[in-house]
C-alpha positions in Angstrom: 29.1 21.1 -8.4 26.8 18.4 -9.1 24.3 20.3 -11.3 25.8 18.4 -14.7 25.4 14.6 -13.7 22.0 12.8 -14.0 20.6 11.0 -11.0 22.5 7.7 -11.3 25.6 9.4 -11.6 24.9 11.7 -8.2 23.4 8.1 -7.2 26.3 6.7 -7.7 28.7 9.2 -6.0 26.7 8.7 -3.0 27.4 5.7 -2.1 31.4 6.6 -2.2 30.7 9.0 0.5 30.8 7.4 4.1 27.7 9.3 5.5 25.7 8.3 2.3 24.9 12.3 1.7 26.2 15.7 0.6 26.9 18.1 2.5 24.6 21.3 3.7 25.9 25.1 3.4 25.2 25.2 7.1 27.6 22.9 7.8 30.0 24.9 6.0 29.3 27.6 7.3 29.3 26.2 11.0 33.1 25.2 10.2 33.8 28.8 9.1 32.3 30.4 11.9 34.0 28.0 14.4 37.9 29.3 12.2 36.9 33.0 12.8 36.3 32.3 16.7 38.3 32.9 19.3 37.6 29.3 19.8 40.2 28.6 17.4 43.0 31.0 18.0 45.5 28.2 18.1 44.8 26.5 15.4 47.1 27.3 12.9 48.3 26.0 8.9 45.6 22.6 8.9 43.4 21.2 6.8 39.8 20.8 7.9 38.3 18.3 5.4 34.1 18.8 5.4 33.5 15.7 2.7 31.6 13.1 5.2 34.7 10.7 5.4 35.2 10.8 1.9 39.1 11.2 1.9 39.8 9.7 5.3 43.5 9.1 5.7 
């Protein structure tokens, strides 16, 4: 997603982002995994922002 911006734009993205980094696939992937669980068998129709605070609300 980033691939196309040079360093001081990524640079600059980065410090909109309350953790101060992108995200990791893992942690994707860790969010998936939990969905697809019986762990979550009662979740149902919600949104699950994974953008390190980015759109808190």
């Amino acid at each position: 997603m980033l691939q196309k911006l040079s360093e001081e734009q990524i640079k600059e993205y980065l410090q909109s982002i309350p953790l101060g980094r992108l995200g990791e696939p893992e942690e994707i992937g860790e969010i998936i995994a939990f969905l697809a669980s019986d762990h979550a068998g009662y979740i149902t129709g919600s949104l699950i922002p994974i953008d390190g605070g980015l759109y808190m609300g």
